[in-house]
C-alpha positions in Angstrom: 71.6 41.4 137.8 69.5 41.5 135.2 66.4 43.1 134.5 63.9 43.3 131.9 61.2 46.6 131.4 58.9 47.4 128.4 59.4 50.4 126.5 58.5 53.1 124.0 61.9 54.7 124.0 62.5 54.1 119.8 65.3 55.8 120.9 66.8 53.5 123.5 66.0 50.5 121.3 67.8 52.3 118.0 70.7 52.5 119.8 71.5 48.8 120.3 70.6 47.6 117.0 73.9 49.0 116.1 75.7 45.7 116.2 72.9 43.5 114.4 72.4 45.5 111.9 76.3 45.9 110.6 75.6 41.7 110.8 72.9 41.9 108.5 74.7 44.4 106.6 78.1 42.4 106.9 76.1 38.6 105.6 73.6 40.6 102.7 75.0 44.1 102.2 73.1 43.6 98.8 69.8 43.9 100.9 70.7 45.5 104.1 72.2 49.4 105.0 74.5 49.5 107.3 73.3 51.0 110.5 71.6 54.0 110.4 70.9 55.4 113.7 68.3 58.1 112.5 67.1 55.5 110.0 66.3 53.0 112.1 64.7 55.3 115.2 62.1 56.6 112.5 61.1 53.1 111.7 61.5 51.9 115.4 58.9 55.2 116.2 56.2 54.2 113.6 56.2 50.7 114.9 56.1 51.8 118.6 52.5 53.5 117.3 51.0 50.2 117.0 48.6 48.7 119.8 50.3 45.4 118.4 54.3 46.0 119.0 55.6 45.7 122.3 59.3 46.5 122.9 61.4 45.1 126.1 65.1 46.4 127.0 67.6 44.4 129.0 69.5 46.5 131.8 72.3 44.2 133.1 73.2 46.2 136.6 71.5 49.6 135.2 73.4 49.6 131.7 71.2 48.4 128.3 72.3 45.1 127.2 70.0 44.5 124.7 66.3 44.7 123.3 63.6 42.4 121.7 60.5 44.1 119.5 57.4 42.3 118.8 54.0 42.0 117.6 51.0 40.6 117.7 49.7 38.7 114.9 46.4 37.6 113.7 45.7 36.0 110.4 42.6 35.3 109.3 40.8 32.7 108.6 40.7 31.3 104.9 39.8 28.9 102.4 43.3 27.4 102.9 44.0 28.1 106.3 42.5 28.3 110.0 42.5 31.4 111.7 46.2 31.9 113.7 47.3 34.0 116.9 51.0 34.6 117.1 53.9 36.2 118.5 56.6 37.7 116.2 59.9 38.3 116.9 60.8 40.8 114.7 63.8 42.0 116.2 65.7 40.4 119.0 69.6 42.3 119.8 72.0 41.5 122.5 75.1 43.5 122.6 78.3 41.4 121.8 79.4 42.3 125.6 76.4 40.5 127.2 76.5 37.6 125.1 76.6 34.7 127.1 74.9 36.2 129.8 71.6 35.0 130.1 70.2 38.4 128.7 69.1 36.7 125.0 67.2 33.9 127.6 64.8 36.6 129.1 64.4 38.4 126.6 63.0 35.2 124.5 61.3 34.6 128.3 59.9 37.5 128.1 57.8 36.8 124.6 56.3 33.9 126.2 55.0 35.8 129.0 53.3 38.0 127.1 51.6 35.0 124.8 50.6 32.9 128.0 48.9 36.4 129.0 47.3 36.8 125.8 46.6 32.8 125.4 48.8 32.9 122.1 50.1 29.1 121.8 52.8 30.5 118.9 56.0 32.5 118.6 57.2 33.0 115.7 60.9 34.5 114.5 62.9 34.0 111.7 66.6 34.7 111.3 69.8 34.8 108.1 70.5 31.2 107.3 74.1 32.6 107.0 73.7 33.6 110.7 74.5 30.4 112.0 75.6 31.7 115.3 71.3 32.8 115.7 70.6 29.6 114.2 71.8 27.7 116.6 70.9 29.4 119.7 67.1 29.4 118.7 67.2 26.0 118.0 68.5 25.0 121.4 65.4 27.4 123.3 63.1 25.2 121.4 62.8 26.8 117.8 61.9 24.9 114.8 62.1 25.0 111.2 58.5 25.3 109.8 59.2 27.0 106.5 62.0 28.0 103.9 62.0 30.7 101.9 64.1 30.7 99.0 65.5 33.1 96.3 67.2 33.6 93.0 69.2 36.3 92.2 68.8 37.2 88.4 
C-alpha cells in the first residue's frame, strides 16, 4: 500500500535524493555535485522555512519510496505578461526500487490536490533533456513542452 504525508523532515527528504542526484551528476557532472547528503539537507532545511514549499514523502507499506518538493509561485503582473499562479515541481524522486509502482503517480497526484485547493490552474516542472527516461513519463501524465532553454558552452 501506498501512502502519501506532508512533511518538514529535510532530513527524510535528503536521504532519497541520493539516487537523482548521482543522475544529475552522472548526465552534467560539469554542473551538478554528486550527492551530498549534508549538502543537500542544508538546502532542503532553508527551503522547508518557506510558507510557499510544501514537501510530500511516499511510504510504500511503512518504508520511504520517494518524495516530491514544491512551491508556490506568483509572478507578477507586467508590461509583458499577466499576472500567473503556479505550482513548481522543483524536485520529484522515486527510489529505483519503487519505480513502476504507482508511487511517481501520487506523488504528481498529490501537486494537483494542493492547486485545486489553492485554485492554481498550472503546474509547472522541468526536467534534463538527456533524462529521457523523466521525459517521457511526464509527457504521458499530461506534461507539455512550453519553453526551451538553451546554452553554449564557451
Amino acid at each position: 500500500m501506498i501512502s502519501i504525508c506532508e512533511t518538514k523532515d529535510h532530513e527524510l527528504i535528503g536521504g532519497l535524493y541520493e539516487e537523482v542526484q548521482n543522475l544529475h551528476h552522472h548526465l552534467h557532472p560539469e554542473l551538478f555535485k554528486p550527492f551530498n547528503r549534508a549538502g543537500i539537507t542544508a538546502v532542503l532545511r532553508g527551503y522547508l522555512t518557506n510558507d510557499d514549499c510544501r514537501a510530500y514523502v511516499a511510504l510504500v507499506n511503512g518504508e520511504q519510496a520517494g518524495c516530491i518538493v514544491l512551491f508556490v509561485r506568483e509572478k507578477k503582473e507586467s508590461a509583458f505578461s499577466y499576472p500567473v499562479r503556479s505550482i513548481y515541481i522543483d524536485q520529484i524522486s522515486v527510489l529505483e526500487k519503487y519505480r513502476r509502482s504507482g508511487v511517481a503517480k501520487l506523488l504528481l497526484q498529490m501537486a494537483e490536490t494542493l492547486a485545486d485547493e489553492l485554485s492554481i490552474k498550472r503546474i509547472e516542472l522541468d526536467h534534463w533533456s538527456a533524462n529521457t527516461i523523466a521525459a517521457s513519463y511526464f509527457r504521458k501524465r499530461g506534461y507539455s513542452i512550453y519553453r526551451e532553454m538553451l546554452f553554449k558552452t564557451m
